[in-house]
One Martini backbone bead per residue (centre of mass of N, CA, C, O) as a GRO file, in nm:
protein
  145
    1UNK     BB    1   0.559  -1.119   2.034
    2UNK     BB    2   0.268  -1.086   2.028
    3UNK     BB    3   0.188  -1.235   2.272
    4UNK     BB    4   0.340  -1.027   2.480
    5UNK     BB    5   0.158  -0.825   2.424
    6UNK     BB    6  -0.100  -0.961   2.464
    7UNK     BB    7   0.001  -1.001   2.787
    8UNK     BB    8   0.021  -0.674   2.879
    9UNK     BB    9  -0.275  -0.605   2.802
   10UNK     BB   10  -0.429  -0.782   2.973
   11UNK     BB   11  -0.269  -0.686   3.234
   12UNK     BB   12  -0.369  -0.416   3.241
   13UNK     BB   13  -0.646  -0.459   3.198
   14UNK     BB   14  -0.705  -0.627   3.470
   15UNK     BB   15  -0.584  -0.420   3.648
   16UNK     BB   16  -0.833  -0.201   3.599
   17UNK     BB   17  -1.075  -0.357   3.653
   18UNK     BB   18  -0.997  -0.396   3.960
   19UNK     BB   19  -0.872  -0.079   4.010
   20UNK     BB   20  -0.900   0.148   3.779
   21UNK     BB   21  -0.818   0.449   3.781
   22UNK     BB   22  -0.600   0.431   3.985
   23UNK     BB   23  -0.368   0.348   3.823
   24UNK     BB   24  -0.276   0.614   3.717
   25UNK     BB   25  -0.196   0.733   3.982
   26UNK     BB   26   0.022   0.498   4.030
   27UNK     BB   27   0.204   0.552   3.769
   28UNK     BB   28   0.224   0.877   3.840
   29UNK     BB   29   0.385   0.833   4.094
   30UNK     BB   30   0.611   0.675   3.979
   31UNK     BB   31   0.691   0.847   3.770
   32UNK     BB   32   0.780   1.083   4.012
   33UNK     BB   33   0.970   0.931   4.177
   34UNK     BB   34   1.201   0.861   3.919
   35UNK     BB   35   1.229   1.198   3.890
   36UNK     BB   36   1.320   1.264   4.196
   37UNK     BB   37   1.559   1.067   4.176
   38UNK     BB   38   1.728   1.130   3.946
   39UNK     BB   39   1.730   1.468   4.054
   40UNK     BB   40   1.890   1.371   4.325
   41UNK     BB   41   2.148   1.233   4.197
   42UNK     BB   42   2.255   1.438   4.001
   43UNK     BB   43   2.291   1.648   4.227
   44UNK     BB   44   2.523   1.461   4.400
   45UNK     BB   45   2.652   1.475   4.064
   46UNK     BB   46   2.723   1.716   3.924
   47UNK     BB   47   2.449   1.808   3.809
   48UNK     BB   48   2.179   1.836   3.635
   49UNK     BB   49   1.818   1.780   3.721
   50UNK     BB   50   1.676   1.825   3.441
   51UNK     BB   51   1.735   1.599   3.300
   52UNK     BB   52   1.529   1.395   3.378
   53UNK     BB   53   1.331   1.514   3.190
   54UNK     BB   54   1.503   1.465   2.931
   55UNK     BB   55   1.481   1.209   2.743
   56UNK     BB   56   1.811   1.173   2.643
   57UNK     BB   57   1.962   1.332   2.822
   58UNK     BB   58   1.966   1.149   3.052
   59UNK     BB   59   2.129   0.920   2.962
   60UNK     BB   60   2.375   1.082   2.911
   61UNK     BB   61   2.381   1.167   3.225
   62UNK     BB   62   2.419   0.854   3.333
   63UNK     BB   63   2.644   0.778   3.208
   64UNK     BB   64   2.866   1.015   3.291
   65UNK     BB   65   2.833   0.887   3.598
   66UNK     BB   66   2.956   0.596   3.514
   67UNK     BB   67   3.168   0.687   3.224
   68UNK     BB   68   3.038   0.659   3.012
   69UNK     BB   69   3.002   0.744   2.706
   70UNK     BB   70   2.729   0.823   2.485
   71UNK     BB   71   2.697   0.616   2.256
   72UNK     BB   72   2.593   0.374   2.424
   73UNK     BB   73   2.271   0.430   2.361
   74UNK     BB   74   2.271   0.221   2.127
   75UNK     BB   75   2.334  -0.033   2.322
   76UNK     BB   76   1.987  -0.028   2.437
   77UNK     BB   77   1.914  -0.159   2.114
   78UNK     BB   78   2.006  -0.453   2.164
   79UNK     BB   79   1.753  -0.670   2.241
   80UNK     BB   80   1.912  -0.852   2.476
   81UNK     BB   81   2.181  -0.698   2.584
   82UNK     BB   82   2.060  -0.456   2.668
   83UNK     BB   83   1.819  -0.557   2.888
   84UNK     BB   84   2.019  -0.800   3.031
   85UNK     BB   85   2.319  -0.673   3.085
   86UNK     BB   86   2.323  -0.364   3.062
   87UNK     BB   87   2.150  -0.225   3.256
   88UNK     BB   88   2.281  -0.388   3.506
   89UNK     BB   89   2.558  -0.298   3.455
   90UNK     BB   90   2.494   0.027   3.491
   91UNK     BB   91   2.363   0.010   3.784
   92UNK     BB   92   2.636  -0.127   3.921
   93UNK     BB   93   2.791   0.123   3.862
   94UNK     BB   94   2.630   0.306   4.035
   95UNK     BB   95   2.709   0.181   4.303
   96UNK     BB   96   3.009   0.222   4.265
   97UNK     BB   97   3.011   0.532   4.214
   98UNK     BB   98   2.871   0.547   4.546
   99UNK     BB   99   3.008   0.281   4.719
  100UNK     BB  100   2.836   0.044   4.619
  101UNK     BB  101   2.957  -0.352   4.659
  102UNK     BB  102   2.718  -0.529   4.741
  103UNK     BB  103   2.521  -0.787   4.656
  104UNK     BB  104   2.250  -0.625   4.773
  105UNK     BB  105   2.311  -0.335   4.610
  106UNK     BB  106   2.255  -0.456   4.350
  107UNK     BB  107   1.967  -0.635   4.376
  108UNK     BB  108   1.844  -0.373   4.414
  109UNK     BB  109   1.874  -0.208   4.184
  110UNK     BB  110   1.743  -0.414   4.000
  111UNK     BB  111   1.456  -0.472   4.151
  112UNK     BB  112   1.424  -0.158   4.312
  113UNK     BB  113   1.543   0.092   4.111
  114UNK     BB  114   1.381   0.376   4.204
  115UNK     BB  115   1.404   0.350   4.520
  116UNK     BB  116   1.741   0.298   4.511
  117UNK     BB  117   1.787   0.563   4.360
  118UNK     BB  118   1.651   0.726   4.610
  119UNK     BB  119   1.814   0.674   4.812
  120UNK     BB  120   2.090   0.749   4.676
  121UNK     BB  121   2.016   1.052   4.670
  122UNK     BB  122   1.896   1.081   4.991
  123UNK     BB  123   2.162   0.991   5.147
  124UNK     BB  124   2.431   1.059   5.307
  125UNK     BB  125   2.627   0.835   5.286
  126UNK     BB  126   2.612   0.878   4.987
  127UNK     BB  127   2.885   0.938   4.783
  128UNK     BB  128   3.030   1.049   4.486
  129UNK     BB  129   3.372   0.887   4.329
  130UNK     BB  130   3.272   0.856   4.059
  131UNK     BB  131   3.372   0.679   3.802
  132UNK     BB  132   3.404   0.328   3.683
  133UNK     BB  133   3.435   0.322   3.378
  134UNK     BB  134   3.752   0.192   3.321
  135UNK     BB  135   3.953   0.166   3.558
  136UNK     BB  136   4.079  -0.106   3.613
  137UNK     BB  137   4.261  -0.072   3.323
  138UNK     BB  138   4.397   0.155   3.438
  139UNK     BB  139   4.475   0.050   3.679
  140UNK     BB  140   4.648  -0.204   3.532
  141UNK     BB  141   4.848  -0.028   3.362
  142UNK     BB  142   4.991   0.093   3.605
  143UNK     BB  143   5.071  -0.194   3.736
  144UNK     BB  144   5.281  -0.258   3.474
  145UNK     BB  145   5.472   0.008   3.487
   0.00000   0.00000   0.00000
């Protein structure tokens, strides 16, 4: 685990060396552009928008948009699980929130994260048809009956 942080720590440092302070300015620009993704997503799912800004706020109002529980919240703290699973998990249900079912429209989120996000946000196209965790059993129980 020290290696790993010993290597985030290096390739900071080598990229300020580089690029210099303007480093800061391209985080600043990513960070903003993530806050106005995430604010103009959130109200085309008829949320509060400010959410986006309040730190533990976000994530249970990004959860109620794709229908999962607020309490999932501390499943994103579990080692391997959270990271690599829940996280793409809950994003390609963001996909489905909104419309887009293509294998294209997944890996752009999960790889493109933040300004497919604001693609999401700022399209027209997409329109958001509510949550999808959970529907599939509720469709499956109800065909069953």
């Amino acid at each position: 685990m020290e290696n790993l942080v010993e290597f985030f720590i290096g390739l900071f440092n080598s990229a300020h060396a580089t690029i210099g302070d303007s480093l800061y300015l391209l985080l600043a620009i990513l960070f903003f552009v993530g806050v106005v993704a995430q604010w103009m997503l959130y109200e085309k799912a008829n949320q509060p928008g400010i959410a986006s800004i309040v730190p533990i706020w976000n994530v249970i109002v990004f959860l109620r948009i794709v229908g999962r529980p607020a309490n999932h919240i501390f499943l994103f703290l579990i080692p391997i699980y959270g990271q690599f699973y829940l996280i793409p998990k809950v994003y390609i249900e963001l996909c489905n929130s909104f419309g887009k079912r293509s294998i294209l429209d997944y890996a752009m989120v999960v790889i493109f994260n933040g300004f497919y996000i604001l693609n999401l946000g700022l399209s027209y196209e997409a329109q958001y048809e509510g949550p999808v965790y959970g529907t599939a059993r509720a469709e499956a129980s109800s065909a069953l009956a």
